[in-house]
C-alpha positions in Angstrom: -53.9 -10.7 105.2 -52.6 -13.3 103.1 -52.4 -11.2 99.8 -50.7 -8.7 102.3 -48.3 -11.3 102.7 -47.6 -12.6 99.6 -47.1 -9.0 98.5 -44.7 -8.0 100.9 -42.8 -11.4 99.7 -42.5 -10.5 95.9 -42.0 -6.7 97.2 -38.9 -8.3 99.2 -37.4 -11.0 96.4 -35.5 -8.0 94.8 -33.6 -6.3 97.7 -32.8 -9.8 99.1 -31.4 -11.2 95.5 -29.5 -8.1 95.2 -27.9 -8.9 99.0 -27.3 -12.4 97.5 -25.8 -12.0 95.2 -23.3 -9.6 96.6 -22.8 -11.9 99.5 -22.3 -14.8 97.3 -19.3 -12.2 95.5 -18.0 -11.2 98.9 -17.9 -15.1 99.9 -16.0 -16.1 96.4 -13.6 -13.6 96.0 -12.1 -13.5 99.6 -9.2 -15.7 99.0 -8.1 -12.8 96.1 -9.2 -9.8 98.7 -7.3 -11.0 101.1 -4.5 -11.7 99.1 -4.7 -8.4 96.6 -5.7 -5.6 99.3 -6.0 -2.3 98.2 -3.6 -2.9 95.4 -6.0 -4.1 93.7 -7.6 -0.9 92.8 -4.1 1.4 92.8 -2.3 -1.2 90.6 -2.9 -0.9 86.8 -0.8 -4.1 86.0 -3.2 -7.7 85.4 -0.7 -10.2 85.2 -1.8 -13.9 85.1 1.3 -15.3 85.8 3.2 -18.6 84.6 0.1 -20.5 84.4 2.7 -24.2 83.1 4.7 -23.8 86.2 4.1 -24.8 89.9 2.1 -22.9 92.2 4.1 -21.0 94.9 2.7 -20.0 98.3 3.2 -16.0 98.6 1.1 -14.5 102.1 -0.3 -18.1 102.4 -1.8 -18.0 99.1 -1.2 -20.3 96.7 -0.8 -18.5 93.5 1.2 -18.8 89.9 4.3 -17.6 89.1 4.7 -13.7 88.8 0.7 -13.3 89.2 -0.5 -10.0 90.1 -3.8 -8.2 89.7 -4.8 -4.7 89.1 -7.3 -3.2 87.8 -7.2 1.0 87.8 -7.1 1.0 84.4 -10.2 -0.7 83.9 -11.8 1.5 87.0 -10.9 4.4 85.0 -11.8 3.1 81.5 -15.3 2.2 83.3 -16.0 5.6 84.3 -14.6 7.8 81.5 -16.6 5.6 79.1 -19.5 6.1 81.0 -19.3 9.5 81.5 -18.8 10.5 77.9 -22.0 8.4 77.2 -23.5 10.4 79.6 -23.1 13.2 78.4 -23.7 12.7 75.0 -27.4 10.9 76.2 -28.6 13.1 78.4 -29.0 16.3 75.8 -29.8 14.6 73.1 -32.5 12.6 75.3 -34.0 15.5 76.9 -33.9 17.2 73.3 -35.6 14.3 71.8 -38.3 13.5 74.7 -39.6 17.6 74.4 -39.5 17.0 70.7 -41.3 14.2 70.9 -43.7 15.0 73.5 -44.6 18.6 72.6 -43.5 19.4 68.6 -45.4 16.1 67.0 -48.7 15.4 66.3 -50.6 12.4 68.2 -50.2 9.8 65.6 -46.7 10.7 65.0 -46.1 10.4 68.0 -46.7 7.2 69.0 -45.2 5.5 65.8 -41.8 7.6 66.8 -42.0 6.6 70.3 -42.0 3.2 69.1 -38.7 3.5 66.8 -36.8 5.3 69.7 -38.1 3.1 72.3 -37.3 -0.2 69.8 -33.3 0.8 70.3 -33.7 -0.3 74.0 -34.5 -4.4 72.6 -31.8 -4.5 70.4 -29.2 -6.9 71.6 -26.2 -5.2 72.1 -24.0 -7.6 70.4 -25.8 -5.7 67.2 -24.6 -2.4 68.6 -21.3 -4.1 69.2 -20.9 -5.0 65.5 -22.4 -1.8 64.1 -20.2 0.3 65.7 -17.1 -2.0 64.6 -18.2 -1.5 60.9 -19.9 1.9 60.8 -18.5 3.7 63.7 -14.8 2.7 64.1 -14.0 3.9 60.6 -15.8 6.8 60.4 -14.0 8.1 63.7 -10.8 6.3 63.1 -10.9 7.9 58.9 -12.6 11.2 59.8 -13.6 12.1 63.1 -10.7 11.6 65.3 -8.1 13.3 62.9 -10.3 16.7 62.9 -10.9 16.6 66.6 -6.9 16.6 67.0 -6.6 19.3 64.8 -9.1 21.8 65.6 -8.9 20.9 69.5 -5.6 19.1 69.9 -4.9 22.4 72.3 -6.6 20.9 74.7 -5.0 17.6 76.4 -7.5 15.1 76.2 -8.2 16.0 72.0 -4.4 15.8 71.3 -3.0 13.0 68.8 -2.4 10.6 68.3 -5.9 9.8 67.1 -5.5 6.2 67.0 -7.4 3.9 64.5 -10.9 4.4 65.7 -11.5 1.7 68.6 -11.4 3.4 72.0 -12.6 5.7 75.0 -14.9 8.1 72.4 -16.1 5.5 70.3 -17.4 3.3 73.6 -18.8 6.5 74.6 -20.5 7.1 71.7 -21.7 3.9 71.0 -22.9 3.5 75.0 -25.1 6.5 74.6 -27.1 5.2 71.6 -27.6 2.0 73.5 -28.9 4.5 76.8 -30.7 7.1 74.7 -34.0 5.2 74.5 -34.5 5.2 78.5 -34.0 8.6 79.2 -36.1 9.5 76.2 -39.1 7.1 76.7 -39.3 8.1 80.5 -39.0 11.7 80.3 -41.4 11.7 77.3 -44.4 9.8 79.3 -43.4 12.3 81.9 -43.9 15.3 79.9 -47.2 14.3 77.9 -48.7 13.0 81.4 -48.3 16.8 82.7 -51.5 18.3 83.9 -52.7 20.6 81.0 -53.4 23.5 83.5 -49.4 24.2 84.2 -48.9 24.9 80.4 -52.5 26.7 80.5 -51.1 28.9 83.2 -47.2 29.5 82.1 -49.0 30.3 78.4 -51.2 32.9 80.1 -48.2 34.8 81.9 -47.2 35.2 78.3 -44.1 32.8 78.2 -43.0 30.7 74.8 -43.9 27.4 73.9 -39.8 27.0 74.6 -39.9 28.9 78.6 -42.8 27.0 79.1 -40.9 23.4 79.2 -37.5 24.7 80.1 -38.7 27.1 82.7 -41.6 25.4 83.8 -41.9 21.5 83.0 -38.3 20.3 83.2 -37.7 21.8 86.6 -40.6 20.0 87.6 -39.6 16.6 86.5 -35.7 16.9 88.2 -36.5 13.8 89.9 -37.7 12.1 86.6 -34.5 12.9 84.8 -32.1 12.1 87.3 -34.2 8.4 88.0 -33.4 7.9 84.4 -30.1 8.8 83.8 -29.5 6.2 86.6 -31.1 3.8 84.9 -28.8 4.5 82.4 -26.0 5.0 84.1 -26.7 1.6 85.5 -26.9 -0.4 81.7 -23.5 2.0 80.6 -21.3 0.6 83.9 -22.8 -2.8 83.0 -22.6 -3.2 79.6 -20.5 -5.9 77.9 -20.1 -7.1 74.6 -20.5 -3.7 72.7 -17.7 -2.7 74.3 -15.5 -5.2 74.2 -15.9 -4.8 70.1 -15.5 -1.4 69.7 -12.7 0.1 72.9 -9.7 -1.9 72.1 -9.7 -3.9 75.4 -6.4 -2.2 75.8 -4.2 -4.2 79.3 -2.6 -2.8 81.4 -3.2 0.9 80.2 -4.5 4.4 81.1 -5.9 6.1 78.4 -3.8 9.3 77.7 -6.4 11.0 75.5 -9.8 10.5 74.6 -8.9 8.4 71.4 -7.0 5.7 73.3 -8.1 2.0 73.8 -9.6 0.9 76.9 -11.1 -2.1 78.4 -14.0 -2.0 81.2 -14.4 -4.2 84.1 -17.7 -5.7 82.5 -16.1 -6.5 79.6 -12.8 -7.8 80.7 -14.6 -10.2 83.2 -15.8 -11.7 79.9 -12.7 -11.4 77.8 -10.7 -12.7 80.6 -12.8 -15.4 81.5 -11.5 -18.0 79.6 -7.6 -17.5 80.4 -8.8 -17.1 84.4 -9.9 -20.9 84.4 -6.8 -22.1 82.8 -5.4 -21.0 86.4 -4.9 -24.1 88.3 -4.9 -22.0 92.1 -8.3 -20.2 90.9 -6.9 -17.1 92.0 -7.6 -15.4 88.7 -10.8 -16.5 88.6 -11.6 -15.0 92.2 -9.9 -12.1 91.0 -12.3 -11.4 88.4 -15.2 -12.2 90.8 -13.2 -9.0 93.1 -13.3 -6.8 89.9 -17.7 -7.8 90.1 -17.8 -7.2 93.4 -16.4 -3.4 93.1 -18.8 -3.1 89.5 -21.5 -3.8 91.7 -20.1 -1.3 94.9 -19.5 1.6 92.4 -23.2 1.2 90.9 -24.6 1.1 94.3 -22.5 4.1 95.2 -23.6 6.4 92.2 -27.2 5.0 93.2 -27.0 5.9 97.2 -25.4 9.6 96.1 -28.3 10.2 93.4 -30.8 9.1 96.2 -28.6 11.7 98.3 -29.1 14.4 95.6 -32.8 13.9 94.9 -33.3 14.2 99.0 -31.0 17.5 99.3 -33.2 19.0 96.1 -36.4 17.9 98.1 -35.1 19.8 101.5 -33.8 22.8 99.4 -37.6 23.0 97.9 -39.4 23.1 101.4 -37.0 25.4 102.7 -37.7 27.6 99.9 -41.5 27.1 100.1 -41.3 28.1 103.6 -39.7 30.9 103.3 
């Protein structure tokens, strides 16, 4: 009874910091709620105000001169970055884990697995400053130019290409940094499938190749979207490699997919500094808002992949049913 107990305590510590710290959030930033409303998320204008004159009073809030705060263009710079590095991850993970997990030998394999799944420790400050030296010119001198060229009929392609730092090159360098989870879990997912499902796909006389795409990967849906969560979840978060490599770009929507952004995560932290020189602590509340809704929109995508993963599961015993 008492190990019962104990467990159910540890089993609990990580909902209950999670509603913590949220509530601590909520508590902190309801002086700028209350005094930013839904503006805050419509508005694309972060202004800090006269922070040498005297407060005023404006809706009984005592704030700087000329202050406002708005943040949709860091709410859309989070979740265009995040989506490109999305998309660029999850192929090239899925590709990797079945290369990994079916195409190399034993031996191989686990000395590969180690390189792939050694990206995950690496701080990503290092990212941050390999993709300022490596990747920023290379997109900025190279890249970028031909992709307005040869695509600059389409919108979001269309010059001007900018100097490198930017939406694509967060993208790109997010998805490096996210690569590693999707592979290693979708990897240990594949090799830990029973032998007798490629046994019996092999012996209705389908390819190496049907056998995983038309027989493994279906099965392991719910493996793949868990880990694109988990990194979708380090992508929304991140910080410092992005504030190095997107231009942290104020008051701004990106027009095209070479512009410079900033991210909530990272502007918190760049941002941080000029917030305390605010004698009201508005600003610094404020940022504590722009937390709160980081930490709504990843439980949001969480609650609608849960969503997803429970409509897949009903659609499957309908199906078996019938």
């Amino acid at each position: 009874m008492r190990f019962k107990t104990w467990l159910a305590i540890v089993a609990g510590a990580l909902p209950a910091s999670l509603v913590l710290v949220v509530a601590f959030l909520a508590i902190y930033a309801w002086p700028a709620i209350r005094f930013n409303g839904f503006d805050f998320v419509v508005s694309d204008t972060w202004n800090l105000g006269n922070l040498y004159a005297n407060p005023v009073t404006v809706a009984g809030m005592a704030i700087q001169p000329g202050a406002h705060y708005g943040i949709l263009f860091l709410v859309v710079g989070t979740l265009l970055s995040t989506l490109i590095a999305l998309v660029i991850a999850v192929p090239v993970g899925v590709g990797a884990a079945i290369f990994l997990a079916e195409a190399v030998p034993g031996r191989l394999r686990l000395w590969l697995s180690f390189f792939v799944e050694l990206l995950a420790a690496i701080p990503s400050v290092v990212f941050g400053l390999w993709g300022y030296v490596v990747v920023i010119p290379f997109l900025g001198h190279h890249l970028f130019p031909l992709l307005a060229r040869t695509l600059g009929f389409i919108p979001i392609f269309a010059g001007p290409s900018g100097s490198g730092y930017g939406l694509l090159t967060s993208g790109v360098v997010l998805s490096l940094m996210i690569v590693p989870l999707i592979v290693a879990t979708l990897r240990d997912a594949l090799v830990n499938q029973p032998a007798a499902v490629r046994e019996a796909a092999t012996a209705l006389g389908t390819t190496r190749f049907e056998v995983v795409a038309k027989v493994m990967l279906p099965s392991l849906s719910k493996v793949l979207v868990g880990a694109s969560i988990l990194a979708l979840g380090r992508a929304l978060g991140e910080t410092m490699a992005v504030l190095m490599v997107s231009g942290n770009a104020l008051n701004y929507l990106p027009q095209n997919i070479y512009a410079p952004i900033s991210t909530m995560a990272a502007f918190i932290v760049s941002q941080l500094d000029s917030a305390l020189q605010d004698p009201t602590g508005m600003a610094v509340r404020s940022l504590a808002e722009i937390a709160l809704v980081l930490s709504f929109i990843s439980l949001l995508i969480n609650a609608l992949a849960r969503l997803l993963l429970a409509f897949e599961d009903r659609s499957s015993r309908v199906a078996g049913v019938v």
